[in-house]
Every structure is written in C-alpha cells, then in structure tokens.
C-alpha positions as CSV (number, residue, x, y, z in Angstrom):
1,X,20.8,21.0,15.7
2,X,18.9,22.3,12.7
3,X,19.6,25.9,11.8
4,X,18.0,28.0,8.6
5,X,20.8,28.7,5.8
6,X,21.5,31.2,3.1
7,X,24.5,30.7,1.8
8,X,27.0,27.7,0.8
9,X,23.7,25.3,0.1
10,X,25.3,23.4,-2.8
11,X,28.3,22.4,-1.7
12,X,26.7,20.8,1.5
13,X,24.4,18.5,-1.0
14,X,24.6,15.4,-1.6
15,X,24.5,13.6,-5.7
16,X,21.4,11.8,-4.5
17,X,18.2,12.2,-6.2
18,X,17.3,14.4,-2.8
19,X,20.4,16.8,-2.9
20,X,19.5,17.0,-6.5
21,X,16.0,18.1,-6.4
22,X,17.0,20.4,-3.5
23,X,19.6,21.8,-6.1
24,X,16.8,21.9,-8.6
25,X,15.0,24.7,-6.4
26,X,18.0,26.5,-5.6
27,X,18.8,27.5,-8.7
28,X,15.1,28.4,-9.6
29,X,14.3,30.4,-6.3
30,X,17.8,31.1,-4.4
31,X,17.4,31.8,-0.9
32,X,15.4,34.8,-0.6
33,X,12.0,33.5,-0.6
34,X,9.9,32.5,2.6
35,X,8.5,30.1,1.5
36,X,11.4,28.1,-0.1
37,X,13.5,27.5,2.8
38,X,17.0,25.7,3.7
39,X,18.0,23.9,6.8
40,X,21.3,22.5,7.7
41,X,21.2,19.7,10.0
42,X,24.4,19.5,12.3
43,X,24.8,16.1,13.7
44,X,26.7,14.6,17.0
45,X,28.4,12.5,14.7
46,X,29.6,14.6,12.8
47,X,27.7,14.1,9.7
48,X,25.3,16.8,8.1
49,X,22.3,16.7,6.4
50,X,20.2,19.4,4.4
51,X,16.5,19.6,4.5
52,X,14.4,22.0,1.8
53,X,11.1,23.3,2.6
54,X,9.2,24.8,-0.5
55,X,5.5,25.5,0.1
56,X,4.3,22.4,1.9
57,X,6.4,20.0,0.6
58,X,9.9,19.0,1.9
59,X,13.3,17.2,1.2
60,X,15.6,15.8,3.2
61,X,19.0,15.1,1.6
62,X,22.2,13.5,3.8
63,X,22.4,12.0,7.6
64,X,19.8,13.6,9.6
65,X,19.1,13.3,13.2
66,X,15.9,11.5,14.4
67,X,14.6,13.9,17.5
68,X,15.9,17.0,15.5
69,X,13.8,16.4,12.0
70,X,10.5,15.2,13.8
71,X,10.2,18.5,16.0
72,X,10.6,20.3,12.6
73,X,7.9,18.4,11.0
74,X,5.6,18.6,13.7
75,X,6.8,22.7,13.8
76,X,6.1,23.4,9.9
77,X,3.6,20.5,9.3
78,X,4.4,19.8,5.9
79,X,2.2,18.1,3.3
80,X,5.1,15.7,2.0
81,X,8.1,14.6,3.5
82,X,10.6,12.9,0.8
83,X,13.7,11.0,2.4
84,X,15.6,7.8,1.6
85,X,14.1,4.4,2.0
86,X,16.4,3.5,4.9
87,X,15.3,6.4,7.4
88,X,13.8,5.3,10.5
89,X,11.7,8.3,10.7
90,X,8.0,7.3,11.3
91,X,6.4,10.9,11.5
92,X,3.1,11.2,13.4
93,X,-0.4,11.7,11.1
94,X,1.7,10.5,7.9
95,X,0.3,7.9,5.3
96,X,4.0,6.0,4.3
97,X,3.8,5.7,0.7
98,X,6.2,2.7,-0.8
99,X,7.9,4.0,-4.1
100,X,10.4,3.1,-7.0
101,X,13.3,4.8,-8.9
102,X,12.5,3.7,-12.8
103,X,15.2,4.7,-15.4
104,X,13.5,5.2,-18.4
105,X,14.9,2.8,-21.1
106,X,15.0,4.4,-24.6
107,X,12.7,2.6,-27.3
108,X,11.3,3.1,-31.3
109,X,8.4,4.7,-31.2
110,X,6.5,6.5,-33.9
111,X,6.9,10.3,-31.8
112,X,9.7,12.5,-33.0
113,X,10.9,15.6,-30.6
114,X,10.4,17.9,-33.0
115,X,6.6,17.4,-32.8
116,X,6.6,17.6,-29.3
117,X,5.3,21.3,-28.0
118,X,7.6,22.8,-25.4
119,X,7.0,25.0,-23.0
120,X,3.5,25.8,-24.3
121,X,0.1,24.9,-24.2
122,X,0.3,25.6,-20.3
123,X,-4.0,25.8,-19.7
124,X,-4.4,22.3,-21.3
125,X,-1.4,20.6,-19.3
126,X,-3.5,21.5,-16.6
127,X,-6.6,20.4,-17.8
128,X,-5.2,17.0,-17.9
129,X,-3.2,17.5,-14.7
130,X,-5.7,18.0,-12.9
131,X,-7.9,15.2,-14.4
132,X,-5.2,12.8,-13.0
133,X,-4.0,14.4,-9.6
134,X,-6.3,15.2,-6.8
135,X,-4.4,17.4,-5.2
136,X,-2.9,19.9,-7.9
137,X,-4.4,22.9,-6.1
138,X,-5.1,26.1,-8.3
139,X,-3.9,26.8,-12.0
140,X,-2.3,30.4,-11.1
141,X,-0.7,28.5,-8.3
142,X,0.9,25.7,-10.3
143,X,1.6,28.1,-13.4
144,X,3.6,30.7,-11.2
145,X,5.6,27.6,-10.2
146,X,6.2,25.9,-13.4
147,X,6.8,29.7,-15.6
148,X,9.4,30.5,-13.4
149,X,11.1,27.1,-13.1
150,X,10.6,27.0,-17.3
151,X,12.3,30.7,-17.0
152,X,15.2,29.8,-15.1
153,X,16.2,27.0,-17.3
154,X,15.4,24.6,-14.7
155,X,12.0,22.8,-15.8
156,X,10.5,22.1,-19.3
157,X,7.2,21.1,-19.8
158,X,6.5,19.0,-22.4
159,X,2.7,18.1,-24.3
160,X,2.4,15.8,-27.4
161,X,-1.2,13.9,-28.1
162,X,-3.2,14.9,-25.0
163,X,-0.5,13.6,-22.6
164,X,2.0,16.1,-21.3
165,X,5.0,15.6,-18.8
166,X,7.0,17.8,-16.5
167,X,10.9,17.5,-16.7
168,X,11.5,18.9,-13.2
169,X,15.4,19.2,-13.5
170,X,18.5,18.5,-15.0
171,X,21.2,17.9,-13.5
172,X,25.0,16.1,-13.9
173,X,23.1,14.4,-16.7
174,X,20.6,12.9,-14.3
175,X,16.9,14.1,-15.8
176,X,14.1,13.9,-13.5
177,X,10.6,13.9,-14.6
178,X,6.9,13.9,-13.0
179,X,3.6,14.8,-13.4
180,X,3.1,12.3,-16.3
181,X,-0.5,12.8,-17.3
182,X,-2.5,11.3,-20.2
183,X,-6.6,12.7,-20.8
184,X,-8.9,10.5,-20.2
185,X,-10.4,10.5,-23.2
186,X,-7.4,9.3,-24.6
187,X,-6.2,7.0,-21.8
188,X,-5.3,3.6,-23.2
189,X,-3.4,4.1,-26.4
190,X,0.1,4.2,-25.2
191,X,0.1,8.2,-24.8
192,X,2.4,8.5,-21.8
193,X,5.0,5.4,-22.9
194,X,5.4,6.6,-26.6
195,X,6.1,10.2,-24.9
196,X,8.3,8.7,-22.8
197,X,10.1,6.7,-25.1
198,X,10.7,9.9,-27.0
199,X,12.4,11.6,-24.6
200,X,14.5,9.2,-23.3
201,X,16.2,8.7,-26.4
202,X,16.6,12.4,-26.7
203,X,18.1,12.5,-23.7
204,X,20.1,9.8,-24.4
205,X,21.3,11.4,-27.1
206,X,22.8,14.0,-24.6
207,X,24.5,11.3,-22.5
208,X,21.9,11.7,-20.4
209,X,19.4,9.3,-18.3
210,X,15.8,10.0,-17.6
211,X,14.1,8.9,-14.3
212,X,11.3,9.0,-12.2
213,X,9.4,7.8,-9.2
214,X,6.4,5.4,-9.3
215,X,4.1,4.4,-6.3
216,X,3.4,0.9,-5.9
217,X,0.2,0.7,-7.8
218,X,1.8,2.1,-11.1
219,X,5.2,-0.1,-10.9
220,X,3.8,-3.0,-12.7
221,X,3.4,-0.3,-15.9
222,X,6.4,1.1,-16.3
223,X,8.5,-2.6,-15.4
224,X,5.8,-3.8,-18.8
225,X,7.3,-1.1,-20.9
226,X,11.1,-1.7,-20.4
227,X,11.9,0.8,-17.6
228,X,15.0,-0.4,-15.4
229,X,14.1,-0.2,-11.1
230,X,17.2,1.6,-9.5
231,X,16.1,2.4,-6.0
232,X,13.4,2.9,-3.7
233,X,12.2,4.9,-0.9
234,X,9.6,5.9,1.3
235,X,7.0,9.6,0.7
236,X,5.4,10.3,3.7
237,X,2.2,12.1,3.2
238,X,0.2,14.3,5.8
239,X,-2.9,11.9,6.3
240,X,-5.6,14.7,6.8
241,X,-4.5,16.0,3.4
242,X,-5.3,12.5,1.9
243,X,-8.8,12.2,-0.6
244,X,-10.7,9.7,1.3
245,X,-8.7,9.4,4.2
C-alpha cells in the first residue's frame, strides 16, 4: 500500500544514493510543496520503501512492491523513474537506460578552488547546459530550482573555463554531482576532468568522496581519467519524452 507522507520522512530512508537524493530535496523543499511529493510504501513483508516525486522526475529508495509502484507510475506518469539496478520493475513506454556509480579519484591538475566561481555566473551555466542537454527545459525553470537548492545550503554550482558542474548534495560525506557540462567551443581540452579533479581533492580534503552517475556511452571517459566504478543501476525514461524517439 502506498500512501502520501508528511512527516518522519528521514528516518524511513535508506544511506543509498536514492534515500540520499530523496534527503537532498527534503531539506531544500520540506513537505509542503505539490509538486515535491513523499510516498511511503508499506509492504506484505514487512519491509518499506520511500518513493519522491519532484516535478516529473522520481526516486524510489528501499523494498518496494511491484503491482503497488507500477499503478503509481502509470497514475503520475513521470518523466524519470530512478531505482536500483536489481528491481524487476519494467514500466510500460520507458526507454531502460544502463548506468554507473564513478567515485571521482582525486588527481594534480593545474585548477586551484580558489579560482573556481561559486554560485555565480548562473545565465552562462545555462548557456552551456543547455548546449549539452536536450532536455533542460526553461532557464527561469532551472534557476528557481537551483537558487533555492544554492539557498538552502543544499546545492552549489560550480563554473571554471567554460565548463560548469552542479554539486547536487552533500550528505554523510557522500558528494553527489551532475550536470557536468563543457562549451562546445571549448570541448576537447580536458575542461570537465581538470574541474573535476579539483573538486575531488577539495572534497577530499573534507573526508569527503565525490560521485556521480554516467550512462553507458560516457563510461569509457571517466574509467580513462582514473575514476573508480562502485555500482550500477537502471534510469528509466518516459519514451515519448525521448529526442528522436
């Protein structure tokens, strides 16, 4: 049985990547909003899962059961649908998209943190963004998102060189990022990995790991530049959403 929830959402989570990118928006948004929404999932078992519906993407963190999440995807249609690799969910009208876990490996490079903007330079993050992801929708849209995360102390967005980098959370000294971006006029010159270099040894320097996810056809980069493979899992994407498809 899967039934909205308010209150008590982190201690129900999981220390997966899932339970901590549903954590991520929980302490940017709460519970108040509409559109970022929290399910718990009550199964026969006795196990529990939790399932997070922001906008059009969701998460599904913990045990959940088979029947029960399918009728909520085919009720709230979302655009993504992120859950670990060993699910046997195979949701109707979704592309399965094969991806990996990548710590990022700390490593010399010739960028120093201190030269790296921060939080700024929002309007050419997008530029480039945009340049590299077809489905980024609208700048006010993406900049109402990221400002607030960035104001809750949740998010930071990073820019150095014409590449820029989203860190999407932070938590128990796990770092997430995403939305790793280089312009293409400057493609080719190791933009993304000396950026990434950067921050993993700043992180590093916290105690702290840097991860993220790559799809299959951008593995064979990030294994060239040193990053470790942790885990994999499956993203499910709404096929009529897909450029090309």
């Amino acid at each position: 049985m899967i039934k909205q929830i308010y209150e008590d959402i982190p201690s129900r989570l999981t220390k997966s990547y899932y339970g901590k990118k549903i954590m991520a928006a929980y302490n940017a948004y709460g519970s108040g909003y509409d559109f970022c929404r929290f399910y718990a999932c009550e199964n026969p078992d006795g196990s529990f899962g939790t399932v997070h519906i922001y906008n059009s993407s969701m998460v599904i963190d913990g045990g959940v059961d088979t029947d029960d999440i399918s009728m909520l995807i085919k009720m709230t249609k979302p655009a993504n649908i992120e859950i670990s690799g060993g699910t046997l969910l195979q949701p109707e009208g979704y592309a399965m998209r094969h991806r990996t876990l990548f710590k990022a490996v700390p490593n010399k490079t010739d960028v120093d943190f201190s030269n790296v903007n921060v939080n700024i330079n929002a309007e050419d993050c997008y530029k480039i963004l945009a340049e590299s992801f077809e489905n980024m929708g609208s700048f006010e849209d993406w900049y109402v998102d990221i400002s607030h995360r960035i104001r809750h102390g949740v998010s930071e967005l990073y820019y150095y060189g014409d590449t820029t980098v989203t860190k999407h959370f932070d938590i128990d000294g796990f770092v997430f990022v995403s939305h790793i971006a280089t312009a293409e006029t400057a493609r080719g010159k190791g933009g993304a990995r000396r950026l990434l270099y950067c921050l993993a040894e700043r992180f590093a320097k916290e105690e702290k790991e840097v991860h993220l996810f790559a799809l299959d056809h951008r593995k064979t980069f990030y294994e060239a530049i040193g990053f470790e493979p942790v885990a994999e899992d499956i993203l499910f994407e709404r096929k009529e959403l897909l450029i090309g498809d």
